[in-house]
N, C-alpha and C positions, 0 to 999 in steps of 0.2 A: 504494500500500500504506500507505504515511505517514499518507493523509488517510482510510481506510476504519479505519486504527489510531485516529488522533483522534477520528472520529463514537463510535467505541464505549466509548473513553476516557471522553468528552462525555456519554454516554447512560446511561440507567436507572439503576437499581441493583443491587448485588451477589445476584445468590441461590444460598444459602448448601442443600448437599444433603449429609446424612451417610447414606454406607451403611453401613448397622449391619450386626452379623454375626450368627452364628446358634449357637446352643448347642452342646452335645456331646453324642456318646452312643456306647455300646462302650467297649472298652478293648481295646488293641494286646494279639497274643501276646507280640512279643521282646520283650527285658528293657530296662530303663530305662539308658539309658548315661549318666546324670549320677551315678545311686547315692544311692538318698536324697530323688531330686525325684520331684515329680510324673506318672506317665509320660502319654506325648501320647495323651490319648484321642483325637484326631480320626483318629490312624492308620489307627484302625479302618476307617476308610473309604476306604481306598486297597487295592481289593480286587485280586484277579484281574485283572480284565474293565477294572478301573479305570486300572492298571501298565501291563497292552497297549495301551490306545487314548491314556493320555498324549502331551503332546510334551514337550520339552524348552525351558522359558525361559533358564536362563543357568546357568553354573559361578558355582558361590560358595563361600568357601570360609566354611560357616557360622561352624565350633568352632573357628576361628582356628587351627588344625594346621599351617597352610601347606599342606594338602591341598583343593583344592576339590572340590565336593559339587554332580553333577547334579539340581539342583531342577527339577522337572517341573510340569507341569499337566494334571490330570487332572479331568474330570467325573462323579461318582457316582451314587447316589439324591436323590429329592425333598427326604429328609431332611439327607443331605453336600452337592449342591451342587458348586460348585466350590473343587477345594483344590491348592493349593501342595504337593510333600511331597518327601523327598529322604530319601535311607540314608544313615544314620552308622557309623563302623567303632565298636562296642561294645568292653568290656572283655574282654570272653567271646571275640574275636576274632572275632565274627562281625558282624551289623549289625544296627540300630534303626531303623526308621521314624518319621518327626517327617514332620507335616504342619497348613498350618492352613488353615482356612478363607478364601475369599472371597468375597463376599453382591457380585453385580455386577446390577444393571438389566438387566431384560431387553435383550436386543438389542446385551446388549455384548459381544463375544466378547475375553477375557485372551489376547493373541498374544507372542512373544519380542523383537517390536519395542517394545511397550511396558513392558518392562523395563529396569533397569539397577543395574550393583550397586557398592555405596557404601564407599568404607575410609573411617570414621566413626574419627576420633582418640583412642585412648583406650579404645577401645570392642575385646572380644575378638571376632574373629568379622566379615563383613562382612553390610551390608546388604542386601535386594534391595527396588529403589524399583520400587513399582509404578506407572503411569499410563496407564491404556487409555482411550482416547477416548468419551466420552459420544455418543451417537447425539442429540442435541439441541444439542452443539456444544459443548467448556471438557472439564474432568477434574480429577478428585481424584486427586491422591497417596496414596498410602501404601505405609508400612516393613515391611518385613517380616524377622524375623531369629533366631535358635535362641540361649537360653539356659534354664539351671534345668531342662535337660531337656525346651523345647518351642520348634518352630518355629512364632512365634506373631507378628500383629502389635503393631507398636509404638503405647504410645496413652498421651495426658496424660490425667488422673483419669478413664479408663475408656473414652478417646473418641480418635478416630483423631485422630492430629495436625492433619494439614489438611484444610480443609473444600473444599466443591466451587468451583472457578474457569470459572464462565463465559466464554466466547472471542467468544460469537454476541451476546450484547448489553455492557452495559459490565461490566467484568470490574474485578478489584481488583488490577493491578500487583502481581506477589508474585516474589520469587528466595530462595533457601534455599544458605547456603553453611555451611562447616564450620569450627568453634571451637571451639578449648578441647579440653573433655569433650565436647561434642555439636555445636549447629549453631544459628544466628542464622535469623530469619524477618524480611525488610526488605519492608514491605507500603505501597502509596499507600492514603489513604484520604482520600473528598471530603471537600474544605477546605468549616468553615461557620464563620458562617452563608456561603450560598450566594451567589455576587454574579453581577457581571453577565457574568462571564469564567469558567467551570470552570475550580478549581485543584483541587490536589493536598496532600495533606501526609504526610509520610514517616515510617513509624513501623519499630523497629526492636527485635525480640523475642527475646531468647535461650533456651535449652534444653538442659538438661543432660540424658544418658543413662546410666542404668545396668542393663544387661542390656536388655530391653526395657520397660523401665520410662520415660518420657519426662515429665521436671518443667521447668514453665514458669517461668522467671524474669523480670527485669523488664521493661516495657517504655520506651523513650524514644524523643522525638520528634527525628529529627535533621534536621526542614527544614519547614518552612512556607510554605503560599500558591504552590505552583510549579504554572506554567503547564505545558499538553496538550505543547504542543511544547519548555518544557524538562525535564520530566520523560521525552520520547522522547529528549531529548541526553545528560542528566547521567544517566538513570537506566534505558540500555538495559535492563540484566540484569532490570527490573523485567513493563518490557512485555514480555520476551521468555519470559520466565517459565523464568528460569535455577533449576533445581534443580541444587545440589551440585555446580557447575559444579566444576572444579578438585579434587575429591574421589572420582570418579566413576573406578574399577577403568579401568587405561589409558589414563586424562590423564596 
């Protein structure tokens, strides 16, 4: 396993896959339960026929009540797609529908094993990390989480936080742990100029969160020139592609 980790370590280059997401359209009956926000237009498409064939990803407790909230996954029309959605208890005493979008590659089916949900420091409300496996081999991440009145993903100026990590060729050693306000991104990137040994060098990216808003702060280098096989000693959590280890609802 060690030496099929190294060849891919050793090999190609990063490629880099943003699934983008898809507009809106409708607008939900129930009433907005923030008061004032924006209400979740994707609701609309958590119909009938949508609610029944759902299944169930994970308890979360989105609005930080101390109450968790079955978030589901539901398949619609051409136009919805697949979305996330989940009922809120409203002011009215009754419930809201919030849901959002997920734009996934064909062939990729969103299951409740590829979920997990995050107590992000600071932050009201917990996360749900999504990462469903690519049919070509790696996965992107992404946050998903309810503020200002919508369950919506989390993204830095406009754009899902992390980009796609290939598994099947060489991939970018990435682990994501939880700091502060938000969460630290500790990524290898090939050492150059390139010599006669594939190394490594160790960069380290911060991120602060507010509501679902995600601002990139600085970056710095905290290691240079490391070798395939000490970057598999000193810097497990990297290969192993530790998200939010230690943060993660039930650690």
């Amino acid at each position: 396993m060690t030496q099929r980790l190294g060849s891919r370590l050793a090999g190609g280059l990063l490629t880099v896959l943003v699934l983008a997401g898809c507009g809106s359209n409708g607008t939900p009956d129930s009433p907005d339960r923030a008061g004032g926000a924006t209400p979740d237009r994707t609701a609309a498409c958590v119909t009938a026929q949508v609610r029944q064939d759902a299944e169930l990803m994970a308890d979360v407790d989105l609005d930080g009540d101390g109450t968790p909230e079955s978030v589901l996954r539901g398949t619609g029309s051409d136009a919805c797609g697949v979305v996330l959605f989940a009922d809120l208890a409203d002011r009215a005493g009754g419930t809201t529908t919030v849901a959002a979008r997920v734009e996934l590659d064909q062939g990729i089916r969103l299951t409740a094993t590829d979920v997990s949900v995050v107590d992000l420091p600071g932050r009201t409300g917990q996360l749900l990390l999504v990462k469903p496996p690519h049919t070509r081999g790696g996965f992107q991440a992404r946050l998903f989480g309810y503020a200002d009145g919508q369950l919506d993903e989390l993204t830095a100026e406009g754009r899902p936080v992390f980009g796609f990590i290939a598994t099947d060729v060489q991939s970018s050693p990435t682990a994501v742990e939880c700091v502060g306000d938000g969460f630290a991104v500790t990524e290898a990137r090939a050492h150059e100029p390139i010599g006669v040994v594939p190394a490594w060098d160790i960069y380290r990216t911060t991120y602060s969160v507010d509501g679902n808003t995600v601002t990139r702060g600085s970056t710095n280098e905290v290691a240079d020139n490391i070798l395939v096989k000490e970057l598999e000693r000193q810097y497990g959590q990297l290969t192993s592609y530790d998200f939010f280890q230690g943060c993660l609802a039930g650690q």
